[in-house]
C-alpha positions as YAML, in Angstrom:
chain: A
units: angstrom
residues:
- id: 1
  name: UNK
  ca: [-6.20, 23.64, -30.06]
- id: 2
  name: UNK
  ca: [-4.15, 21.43, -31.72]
- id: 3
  name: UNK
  ca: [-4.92, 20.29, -35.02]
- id: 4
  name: UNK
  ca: [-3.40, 17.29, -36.98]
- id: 5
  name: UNK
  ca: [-3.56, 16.41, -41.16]
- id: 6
  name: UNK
  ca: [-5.92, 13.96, -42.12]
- id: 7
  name: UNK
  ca: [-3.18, 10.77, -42.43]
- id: 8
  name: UNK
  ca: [-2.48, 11.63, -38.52]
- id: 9
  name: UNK
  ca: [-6.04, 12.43, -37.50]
- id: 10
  name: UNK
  ca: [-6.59, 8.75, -38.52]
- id: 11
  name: UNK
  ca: [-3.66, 7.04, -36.90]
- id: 12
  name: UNK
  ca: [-4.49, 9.06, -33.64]
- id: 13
  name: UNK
  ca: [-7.75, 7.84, -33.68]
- id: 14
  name: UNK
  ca: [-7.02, 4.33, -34.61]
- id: 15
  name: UNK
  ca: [-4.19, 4.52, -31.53]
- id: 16
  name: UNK
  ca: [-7.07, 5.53, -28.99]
- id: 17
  name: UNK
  ca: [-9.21, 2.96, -30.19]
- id: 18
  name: UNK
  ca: [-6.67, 0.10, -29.73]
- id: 19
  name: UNK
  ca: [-6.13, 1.80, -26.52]
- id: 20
  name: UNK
  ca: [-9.52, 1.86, -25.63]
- id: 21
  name: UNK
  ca: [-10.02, -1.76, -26.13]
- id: 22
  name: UNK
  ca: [-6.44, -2.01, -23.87]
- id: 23
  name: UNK
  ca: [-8.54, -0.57, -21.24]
- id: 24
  name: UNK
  ca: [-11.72, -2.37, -21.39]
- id: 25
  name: UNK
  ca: [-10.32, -5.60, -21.56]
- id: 26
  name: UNK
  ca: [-8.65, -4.99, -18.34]
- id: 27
  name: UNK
  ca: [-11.97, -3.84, -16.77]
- id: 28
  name: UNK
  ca: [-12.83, -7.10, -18.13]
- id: 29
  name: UNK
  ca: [-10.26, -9.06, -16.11]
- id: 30
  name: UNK
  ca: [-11.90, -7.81, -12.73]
- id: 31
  name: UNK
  ca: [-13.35, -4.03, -13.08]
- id: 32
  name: UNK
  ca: [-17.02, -2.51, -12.05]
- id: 33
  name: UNK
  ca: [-18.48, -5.41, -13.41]
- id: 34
  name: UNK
  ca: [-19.07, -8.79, -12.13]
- id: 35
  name: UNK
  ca: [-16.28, -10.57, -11.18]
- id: 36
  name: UNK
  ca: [-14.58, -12.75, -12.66]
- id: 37
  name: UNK
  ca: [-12.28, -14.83, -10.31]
- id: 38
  name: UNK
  ca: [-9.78, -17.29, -11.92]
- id: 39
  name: UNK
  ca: [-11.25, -20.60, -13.23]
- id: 40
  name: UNK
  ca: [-10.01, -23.58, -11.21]
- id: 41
  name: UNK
  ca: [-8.23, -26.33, -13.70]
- id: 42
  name: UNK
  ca: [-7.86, -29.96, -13.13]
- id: 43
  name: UNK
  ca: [-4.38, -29.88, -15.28]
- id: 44
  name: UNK
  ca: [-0.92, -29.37, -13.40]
- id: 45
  name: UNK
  ca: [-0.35, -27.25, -15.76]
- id: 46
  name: UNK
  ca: [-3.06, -24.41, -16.09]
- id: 47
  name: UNK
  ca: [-1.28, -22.13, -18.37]
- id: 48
  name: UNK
  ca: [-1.31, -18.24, -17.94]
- id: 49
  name: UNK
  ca: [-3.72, -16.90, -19.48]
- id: 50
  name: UNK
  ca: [-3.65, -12.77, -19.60]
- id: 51
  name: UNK
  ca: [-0.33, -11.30, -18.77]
- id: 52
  name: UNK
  ca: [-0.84, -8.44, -16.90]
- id: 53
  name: UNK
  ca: [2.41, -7.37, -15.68]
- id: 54
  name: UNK
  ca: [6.05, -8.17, -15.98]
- id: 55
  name: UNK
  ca: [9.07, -7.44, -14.26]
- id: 56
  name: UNK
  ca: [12.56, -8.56, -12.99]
- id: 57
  name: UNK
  ca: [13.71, -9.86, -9.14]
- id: 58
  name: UNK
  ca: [17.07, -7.71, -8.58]
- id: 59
  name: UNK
  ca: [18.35, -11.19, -6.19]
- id: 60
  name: UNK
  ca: [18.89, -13.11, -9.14]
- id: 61
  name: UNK
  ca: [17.69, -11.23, -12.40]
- id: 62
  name: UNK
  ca: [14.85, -13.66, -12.99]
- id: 63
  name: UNK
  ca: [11.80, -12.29, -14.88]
- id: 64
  name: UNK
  ca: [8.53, -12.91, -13.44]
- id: 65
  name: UNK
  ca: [4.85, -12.56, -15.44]
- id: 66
  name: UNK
  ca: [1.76, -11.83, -13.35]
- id: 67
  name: UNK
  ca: [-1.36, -13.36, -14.94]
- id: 68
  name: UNK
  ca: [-4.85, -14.22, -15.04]
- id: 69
  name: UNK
  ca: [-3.77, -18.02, -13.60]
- id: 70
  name: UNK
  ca: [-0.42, -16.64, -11.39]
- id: 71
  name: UNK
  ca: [2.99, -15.21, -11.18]
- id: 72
  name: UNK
  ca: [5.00, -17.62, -13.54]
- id: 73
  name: UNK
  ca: [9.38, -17.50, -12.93]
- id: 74
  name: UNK
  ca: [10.56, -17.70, -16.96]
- id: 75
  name: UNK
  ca: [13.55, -20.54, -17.06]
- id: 76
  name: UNK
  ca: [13.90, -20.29, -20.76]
- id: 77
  name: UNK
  ca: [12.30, -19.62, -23.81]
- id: 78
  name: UNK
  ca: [10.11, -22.49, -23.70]
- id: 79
  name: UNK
  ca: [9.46, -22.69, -19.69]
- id: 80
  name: UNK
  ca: [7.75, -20.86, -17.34]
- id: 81
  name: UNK
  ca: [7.31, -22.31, -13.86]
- id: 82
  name: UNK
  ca: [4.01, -21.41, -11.74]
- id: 83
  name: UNK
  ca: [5.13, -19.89, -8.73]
- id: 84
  name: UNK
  ca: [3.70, -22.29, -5.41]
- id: 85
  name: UNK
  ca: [1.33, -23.61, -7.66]
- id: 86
  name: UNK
  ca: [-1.38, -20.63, -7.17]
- id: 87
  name: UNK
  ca: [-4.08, -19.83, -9.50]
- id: 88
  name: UNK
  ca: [-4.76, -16.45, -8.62]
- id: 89
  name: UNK
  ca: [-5.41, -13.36, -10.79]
- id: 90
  name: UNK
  ca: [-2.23, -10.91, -10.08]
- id: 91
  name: UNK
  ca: [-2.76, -7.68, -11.23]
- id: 92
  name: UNK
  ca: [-1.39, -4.28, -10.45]
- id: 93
  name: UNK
  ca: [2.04, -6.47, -10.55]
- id: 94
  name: UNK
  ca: [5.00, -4.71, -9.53]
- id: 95
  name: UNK
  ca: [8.80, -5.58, -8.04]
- id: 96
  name: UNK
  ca: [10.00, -3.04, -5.88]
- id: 97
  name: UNK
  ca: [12.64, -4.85, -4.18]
- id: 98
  name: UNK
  ca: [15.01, -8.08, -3.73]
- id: 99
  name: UNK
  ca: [11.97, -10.89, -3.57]
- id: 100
  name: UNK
  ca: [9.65, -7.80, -3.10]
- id: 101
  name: UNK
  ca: [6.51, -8.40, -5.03]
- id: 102
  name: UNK
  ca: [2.97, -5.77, -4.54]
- id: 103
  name: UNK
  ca: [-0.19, -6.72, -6.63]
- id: 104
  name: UNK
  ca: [-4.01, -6.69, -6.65]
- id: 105
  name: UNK
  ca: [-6.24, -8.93, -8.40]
- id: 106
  name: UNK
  ca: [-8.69, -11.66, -7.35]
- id: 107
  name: UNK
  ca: [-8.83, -14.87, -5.50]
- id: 108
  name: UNK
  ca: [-8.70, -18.51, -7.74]
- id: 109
  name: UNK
  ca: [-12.49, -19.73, -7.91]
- id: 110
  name: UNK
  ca: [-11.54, -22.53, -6.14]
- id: 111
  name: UNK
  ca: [-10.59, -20.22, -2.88]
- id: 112
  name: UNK
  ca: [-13.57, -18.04, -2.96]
- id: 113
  name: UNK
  ca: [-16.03, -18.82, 0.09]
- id: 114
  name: UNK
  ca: [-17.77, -17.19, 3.28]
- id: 115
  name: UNK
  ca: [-15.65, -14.49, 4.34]
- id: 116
  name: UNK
  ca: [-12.78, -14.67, 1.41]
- id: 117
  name: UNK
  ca: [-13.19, -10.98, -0.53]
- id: 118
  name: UNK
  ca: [-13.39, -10.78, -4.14]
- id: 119
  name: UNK
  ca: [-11.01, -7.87, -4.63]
- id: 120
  name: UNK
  ca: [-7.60, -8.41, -2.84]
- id: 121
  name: UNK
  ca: [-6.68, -5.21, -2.47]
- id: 122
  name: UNK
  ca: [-2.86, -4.51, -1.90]
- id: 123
  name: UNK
  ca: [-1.33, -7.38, -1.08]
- id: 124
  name: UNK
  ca: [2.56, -8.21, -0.55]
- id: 125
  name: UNK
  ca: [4.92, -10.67, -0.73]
- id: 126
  name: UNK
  ca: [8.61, -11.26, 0.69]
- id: 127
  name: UNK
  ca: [9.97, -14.39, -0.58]
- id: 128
  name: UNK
  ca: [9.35, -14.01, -4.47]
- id: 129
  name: UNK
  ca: [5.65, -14.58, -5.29]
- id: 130
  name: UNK
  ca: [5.53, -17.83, -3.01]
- id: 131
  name: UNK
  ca: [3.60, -16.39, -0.17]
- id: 132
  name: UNK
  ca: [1.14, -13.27, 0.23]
- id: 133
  name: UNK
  ca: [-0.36, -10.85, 2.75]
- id: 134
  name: UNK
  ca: [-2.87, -8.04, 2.87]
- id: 135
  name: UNK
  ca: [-1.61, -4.43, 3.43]
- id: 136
  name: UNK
  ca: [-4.84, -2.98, 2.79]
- id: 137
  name: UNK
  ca: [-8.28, -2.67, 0.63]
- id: 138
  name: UNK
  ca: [-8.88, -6.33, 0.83]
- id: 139
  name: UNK
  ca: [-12.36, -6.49, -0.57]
- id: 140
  name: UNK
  ca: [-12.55, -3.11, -1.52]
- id: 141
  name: UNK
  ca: [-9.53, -2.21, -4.11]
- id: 142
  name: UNK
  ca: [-9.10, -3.96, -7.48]
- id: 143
  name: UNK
  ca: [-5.43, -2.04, -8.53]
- id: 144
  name: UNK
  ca: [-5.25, -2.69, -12.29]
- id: 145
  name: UNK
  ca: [-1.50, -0.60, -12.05]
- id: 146
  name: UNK
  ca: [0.62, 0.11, -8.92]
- id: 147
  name: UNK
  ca: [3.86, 2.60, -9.13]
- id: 148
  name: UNK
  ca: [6.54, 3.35, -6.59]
- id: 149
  name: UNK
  ca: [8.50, 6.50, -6.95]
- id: 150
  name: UNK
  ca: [10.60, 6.77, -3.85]
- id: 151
  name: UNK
  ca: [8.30, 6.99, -0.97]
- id: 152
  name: UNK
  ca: [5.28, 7.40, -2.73]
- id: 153
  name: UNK
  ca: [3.33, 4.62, -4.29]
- id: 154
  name: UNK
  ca: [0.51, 5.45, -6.70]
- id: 155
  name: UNK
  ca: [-2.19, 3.14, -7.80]
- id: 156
  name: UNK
  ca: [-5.12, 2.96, -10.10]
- id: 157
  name: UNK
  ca: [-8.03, 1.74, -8.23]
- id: 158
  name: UNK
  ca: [-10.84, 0.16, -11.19]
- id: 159
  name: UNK
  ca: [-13.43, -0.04, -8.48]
- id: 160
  name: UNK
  ca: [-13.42, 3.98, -7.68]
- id: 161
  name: UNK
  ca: [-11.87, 5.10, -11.14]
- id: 162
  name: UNK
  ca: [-9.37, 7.13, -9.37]
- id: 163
  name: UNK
  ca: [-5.76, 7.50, -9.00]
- id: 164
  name: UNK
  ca: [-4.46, 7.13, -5.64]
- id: 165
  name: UNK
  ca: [-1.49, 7.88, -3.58]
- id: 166
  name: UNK
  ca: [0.11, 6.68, -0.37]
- id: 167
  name: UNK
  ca: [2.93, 7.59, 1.37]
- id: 168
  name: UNK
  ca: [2.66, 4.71, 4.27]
- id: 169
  name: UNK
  ca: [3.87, 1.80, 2.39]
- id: 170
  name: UNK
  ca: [0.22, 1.42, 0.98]
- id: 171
  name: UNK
  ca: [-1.34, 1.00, 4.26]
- id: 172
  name: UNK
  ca: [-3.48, 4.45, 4.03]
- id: 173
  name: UNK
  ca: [-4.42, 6.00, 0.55]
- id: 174
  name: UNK
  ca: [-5.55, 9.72, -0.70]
- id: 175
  name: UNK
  ca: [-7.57, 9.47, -3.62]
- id: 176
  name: UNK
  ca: [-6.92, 11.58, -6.86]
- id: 177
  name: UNK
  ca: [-8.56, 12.46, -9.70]
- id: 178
  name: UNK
  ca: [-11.25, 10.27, -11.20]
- id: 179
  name: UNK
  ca: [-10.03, 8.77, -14.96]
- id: 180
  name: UNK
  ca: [-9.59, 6.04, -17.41]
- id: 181
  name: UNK
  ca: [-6.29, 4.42, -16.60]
- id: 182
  name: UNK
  ca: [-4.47, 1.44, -18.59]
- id: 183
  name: UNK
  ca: [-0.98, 2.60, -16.89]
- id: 184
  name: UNK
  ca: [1.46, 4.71, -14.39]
- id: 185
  name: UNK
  ca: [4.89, 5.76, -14.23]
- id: 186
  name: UNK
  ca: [7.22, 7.61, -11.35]
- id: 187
  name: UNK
  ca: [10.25, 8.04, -10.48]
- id: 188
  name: UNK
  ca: [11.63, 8.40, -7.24]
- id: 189
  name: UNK
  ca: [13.69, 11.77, -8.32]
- id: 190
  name: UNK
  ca: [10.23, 13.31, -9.27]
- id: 191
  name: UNK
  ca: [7.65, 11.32, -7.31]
- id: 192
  name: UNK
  ca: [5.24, 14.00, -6.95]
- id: 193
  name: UNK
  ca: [4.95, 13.83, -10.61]
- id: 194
  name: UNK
  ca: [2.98, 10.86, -12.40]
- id: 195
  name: UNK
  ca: [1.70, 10.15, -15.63]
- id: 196
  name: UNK
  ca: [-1.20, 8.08, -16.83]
- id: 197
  name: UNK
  ca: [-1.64, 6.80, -20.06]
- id: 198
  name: UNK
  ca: [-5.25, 7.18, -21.25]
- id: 199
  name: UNK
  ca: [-7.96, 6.75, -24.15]
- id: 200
  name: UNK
  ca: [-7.84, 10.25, -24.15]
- id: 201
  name: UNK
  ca: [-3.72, 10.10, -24.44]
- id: 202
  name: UNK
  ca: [-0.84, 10.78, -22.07]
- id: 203
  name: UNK
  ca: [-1.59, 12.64, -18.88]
- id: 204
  name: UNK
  ca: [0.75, 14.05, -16.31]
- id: 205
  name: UNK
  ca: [-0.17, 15.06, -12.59]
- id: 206
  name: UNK
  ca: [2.47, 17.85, -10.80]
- id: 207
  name: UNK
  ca: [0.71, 17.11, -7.45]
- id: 208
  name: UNK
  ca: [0.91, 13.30, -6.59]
- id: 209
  name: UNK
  ca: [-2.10, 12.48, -8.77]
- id: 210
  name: UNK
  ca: [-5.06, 15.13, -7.36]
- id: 211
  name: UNK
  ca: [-5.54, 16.41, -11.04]
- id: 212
  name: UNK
  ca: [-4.22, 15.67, -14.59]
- id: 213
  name: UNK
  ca: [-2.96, 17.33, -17.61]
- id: 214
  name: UNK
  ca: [-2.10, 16.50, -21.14]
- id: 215
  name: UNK
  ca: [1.21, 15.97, -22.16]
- id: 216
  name: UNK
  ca: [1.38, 17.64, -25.06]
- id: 217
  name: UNK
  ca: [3.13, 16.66, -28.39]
- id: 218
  name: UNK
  ca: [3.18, 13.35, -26.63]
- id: 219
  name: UNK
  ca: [2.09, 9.96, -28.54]
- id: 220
  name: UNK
  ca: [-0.34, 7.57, -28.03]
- id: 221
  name: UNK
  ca: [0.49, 4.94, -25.82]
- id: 222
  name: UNK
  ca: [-0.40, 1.63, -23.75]
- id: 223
  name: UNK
  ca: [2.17, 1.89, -21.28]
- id: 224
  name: UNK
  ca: [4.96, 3.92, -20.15]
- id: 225
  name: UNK
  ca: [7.81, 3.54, -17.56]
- id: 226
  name: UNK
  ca: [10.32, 6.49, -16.18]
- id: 227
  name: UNK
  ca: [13.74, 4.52, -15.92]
- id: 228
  name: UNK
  ca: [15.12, 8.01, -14.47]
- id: 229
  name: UNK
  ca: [13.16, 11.29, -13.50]
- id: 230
  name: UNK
  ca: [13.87, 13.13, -17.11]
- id: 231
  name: UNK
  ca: [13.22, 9.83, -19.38]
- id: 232
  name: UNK
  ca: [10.31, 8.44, -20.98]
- id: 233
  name: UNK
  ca: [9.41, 4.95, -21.98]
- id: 234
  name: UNK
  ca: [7.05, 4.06, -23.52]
- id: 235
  name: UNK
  ca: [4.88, 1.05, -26.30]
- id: 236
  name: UNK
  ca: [2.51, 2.51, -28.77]
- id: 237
  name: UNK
  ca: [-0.44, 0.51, -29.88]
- id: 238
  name: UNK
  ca: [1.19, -0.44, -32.87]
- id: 239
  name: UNK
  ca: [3.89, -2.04, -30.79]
- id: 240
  name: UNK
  ca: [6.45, 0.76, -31.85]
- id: 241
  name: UNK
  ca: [8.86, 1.47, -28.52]
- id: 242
  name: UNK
  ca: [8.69, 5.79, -28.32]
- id: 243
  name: UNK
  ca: [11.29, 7.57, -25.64]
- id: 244
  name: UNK
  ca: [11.41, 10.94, -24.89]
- id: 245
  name: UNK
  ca: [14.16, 12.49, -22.68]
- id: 246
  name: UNK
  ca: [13.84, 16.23, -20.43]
- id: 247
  name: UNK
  ca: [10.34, 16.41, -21.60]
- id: 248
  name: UNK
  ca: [11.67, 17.10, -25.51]
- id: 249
  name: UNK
  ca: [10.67, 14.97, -28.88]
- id: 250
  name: UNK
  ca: [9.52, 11.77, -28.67]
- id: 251
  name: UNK
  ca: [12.66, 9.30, -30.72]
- id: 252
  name: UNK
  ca: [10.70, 6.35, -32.34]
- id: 253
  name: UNK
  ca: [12.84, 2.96, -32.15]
- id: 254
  name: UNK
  ca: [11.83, -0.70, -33.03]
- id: 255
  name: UNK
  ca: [8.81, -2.41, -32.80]
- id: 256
  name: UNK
  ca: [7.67, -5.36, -30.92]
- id: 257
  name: UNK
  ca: [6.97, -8.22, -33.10]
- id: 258
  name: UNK
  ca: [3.17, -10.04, -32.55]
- id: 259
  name: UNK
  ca: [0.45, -8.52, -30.78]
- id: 260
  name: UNK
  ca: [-0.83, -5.29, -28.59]
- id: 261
  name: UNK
  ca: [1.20, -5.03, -25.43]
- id: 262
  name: UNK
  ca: [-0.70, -6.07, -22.59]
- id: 263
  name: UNK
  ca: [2.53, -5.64, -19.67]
- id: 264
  name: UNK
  ca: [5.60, -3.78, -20.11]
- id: 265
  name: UNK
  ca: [8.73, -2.74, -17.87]
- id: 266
  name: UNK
  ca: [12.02, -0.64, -18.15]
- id: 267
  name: UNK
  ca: [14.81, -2.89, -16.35]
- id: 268
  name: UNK
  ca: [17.68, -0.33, -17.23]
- id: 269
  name: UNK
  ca: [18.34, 2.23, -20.27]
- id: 270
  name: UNK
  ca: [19.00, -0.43, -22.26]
- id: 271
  name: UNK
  ca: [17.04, -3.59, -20.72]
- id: 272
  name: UNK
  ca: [12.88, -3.79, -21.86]
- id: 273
  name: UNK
  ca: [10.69, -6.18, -21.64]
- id: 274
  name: UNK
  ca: [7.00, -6.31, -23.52]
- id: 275
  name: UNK
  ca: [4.66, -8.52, -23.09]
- id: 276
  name: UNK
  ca: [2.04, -9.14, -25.96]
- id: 277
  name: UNK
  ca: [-1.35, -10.49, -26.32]
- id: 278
  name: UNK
  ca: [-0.44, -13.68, -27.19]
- id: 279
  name: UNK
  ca: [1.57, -14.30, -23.39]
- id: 280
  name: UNK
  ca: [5.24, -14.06, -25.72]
- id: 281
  name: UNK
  ca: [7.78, -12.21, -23.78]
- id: 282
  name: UNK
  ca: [9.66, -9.91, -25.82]
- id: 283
  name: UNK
  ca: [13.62, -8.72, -24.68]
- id: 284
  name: UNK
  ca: [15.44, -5.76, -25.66]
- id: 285
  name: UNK
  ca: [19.30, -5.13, -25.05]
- id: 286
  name: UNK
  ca: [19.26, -2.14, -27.07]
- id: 287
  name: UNK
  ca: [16.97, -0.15, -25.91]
- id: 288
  name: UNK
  ca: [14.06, -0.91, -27.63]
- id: 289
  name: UNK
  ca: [15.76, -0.80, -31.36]
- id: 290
  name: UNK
  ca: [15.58, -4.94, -31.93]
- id: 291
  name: UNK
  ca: [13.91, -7.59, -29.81]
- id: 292
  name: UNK
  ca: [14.68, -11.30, -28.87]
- id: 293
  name: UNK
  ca: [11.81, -13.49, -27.33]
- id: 294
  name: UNK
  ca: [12.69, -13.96, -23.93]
- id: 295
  name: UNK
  ca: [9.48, -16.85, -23.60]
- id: 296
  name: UNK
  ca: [6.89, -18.45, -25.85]
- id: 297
  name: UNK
  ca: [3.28, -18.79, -24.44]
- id: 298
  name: UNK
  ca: [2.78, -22.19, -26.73]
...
């Protein structure tokens, strides 16, 4: 077993409590619970509320949020544009392609009625967030995190506890292992390899996801993305960006001003984008080593 000094006993376990509290508030935002479907707003202008994912459209570099109240297009620092005006909660957010979009999430209150699921399951869209349709799970899947490597697309379903797999363009799923997940990351030169970032720490699966192992010497983290099949990416919960590369020592670089991170994505080795409690959208040229704030949730 692996034992740690006092000073790092305590920052561990501060880590996995922050991480902890990552996890429940996104059970919070549509888990085992009751549901909680987005509130309708008379205002044009509803705001976000949580970010839970983030990402960039390779047709014209835009960065998109998914949230509580939308997908939101960032113009500038001050701007963010409501995609088609709909107030939906879009989780599991993730860009795979040109105007390719996959979430999860929930309906708006104002669209839930006879015969209109609470869960959306998978869901798609081709034109940039403006439209969506069902691939599968609708009523049945809430996907908090959704992760392409190559063929293979992995999700964490909050409504089974499980890590999934599909290797149909999400249309059929094998279930994995039952655990507590905040986030995945794959690449498509490993993709039967996946890791999970836990409470209980980093996790790694060898076998698409049907049973998980600690990563050891690895630090505590929120979220993690594999820009290549031997890198690492990842936040810690004090906001401090950690990167490990061929599965050696993890190289600590800046830290992300403001909050927890509650979305995060690696655009390139030297492209990142954070997200933080507070709906500001951090940028990194650099790699992580300084940030610039890409939007301001005022």
């Amino acid at each position: 077993m692996r034992t740690h000094p006092p000073r790092a006993r305590g920052r561990l376990a501060a880590g996995m409590t922050i991480l902890a509290a990552a996890a429940a508030s996104l059970v919070a935002c549509g888990g085992n619970g009751p549901e909680q479907p987005s509130e309708a707003h008379n205002s044009a202008d509803p705001g976000m509320g949580h970010v839970h994912g983030v990402g960039v459209d390779p047709a014209d570099g835009a960065v998109y949020v998914a949230a509580h109240h939308g997908v939101f297009r960032i113009i500038n620092p001050t701007r963010a544009d409501q995609v088609a005006g709909r107030v939906q909660d879009t989780m599991g957010f993730t860009i795979v392609g040109p105007r390719m979009f996959l979430a999860s999430g929930h309906p708006a209150a104002a669209d839930i009625g006879p015969g209109v699921p609470p869960h959306l399951g998978l869901i798609r869209s081709t034109d940039a967030g403006k439209t969506w349709s069902s691939v599968s799970e609708a009523g049945k899947a809430d996907f908090h995190a959704l992760q392409p490597a190559g063929k293979v697309l992995y999700a964490y379903d909050s409504q089974t506890a499980k890590v999934r797999h599909s290797r149909d363009d999400g249309r059929t799923w094998t279930l994995g292992a039952p655990m507590e997940v905040v986030d995945l990351a794959a690449h498509q030169g490993e993709p039967e390899r996946v890791y999970a970032t836990t409470p209980q720490g980093l996790r790694v699966s060898e076998d698409s996801g049907a049973g998980f192992k600690p990563v050891a010497g690895a630090p505590v983290l929120t979220h993690l993305d594999s820009p290549d099949s031997e890198t690492l990416v990842g936040v810690a919960p004090d906001g401090r960006i950690q990167v490990s590369r061929s599965g050696g020592n993890w190289e600590q670089r800046g830290r992300v001003p403001g909050g927890q991170a509650t979305a995060f994505a690696v655009v390139d080795e030297r492209r990142l984008l954070v997200v933080t409690d507070d709906g500001t959208v951090h940028e990194s040229r650099d790699g992580g080593r300084t940030f610039t704030t890409a939007y301001r949730n005022n």
